[in-house]
C-alpha angles and dihedrals in degrees: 000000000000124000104235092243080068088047098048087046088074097063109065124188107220116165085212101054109068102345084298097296115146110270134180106268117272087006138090086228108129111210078231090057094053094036090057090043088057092038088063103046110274104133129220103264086045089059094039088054097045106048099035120212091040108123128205086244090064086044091056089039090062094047087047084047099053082047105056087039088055107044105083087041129124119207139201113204116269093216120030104245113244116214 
């Protein structure tokens, strides 16, 4: 199993590539673009076999991505809760 450092290698920041969204390392895939495949119900072989040379490990880097940029995070809710 990967350490999360090797993990986090794999997503790379370059204000050139993508408008400098983070994006999965030698590709044009954003990690919002394969979070939203898999949010909506694309699951992890079907984008392995769509967009070849993606690995499961990016797919975990961008899961581990989202993570770490999440964790110091505050939220409003997005929908106000009915009763």
């Amino acid at each position: 199993m990967m350490k999360d450092e090797q993990l986090l290698e794999r997503i790379v920041l370059n204000p050139k590539v993508m408008a400098g969204k983070p994006v999965i390392q030698g590709t044009r895939l954003t990690v919002d673009f394969i979070l939203g495949l898999l949010a909506h119900g694309a699951t992890e072989n079907e984008i392995l076999d769509e967009y070849k040379g993606l690995t499961r490990e990016d797919i975990r880097a961008c899961f581990l991505f989202a993570t770490k940029s999440l964790e110091n995070t505050e939220f409003m809710p997005l929908m106000a809760e009915t009763a």
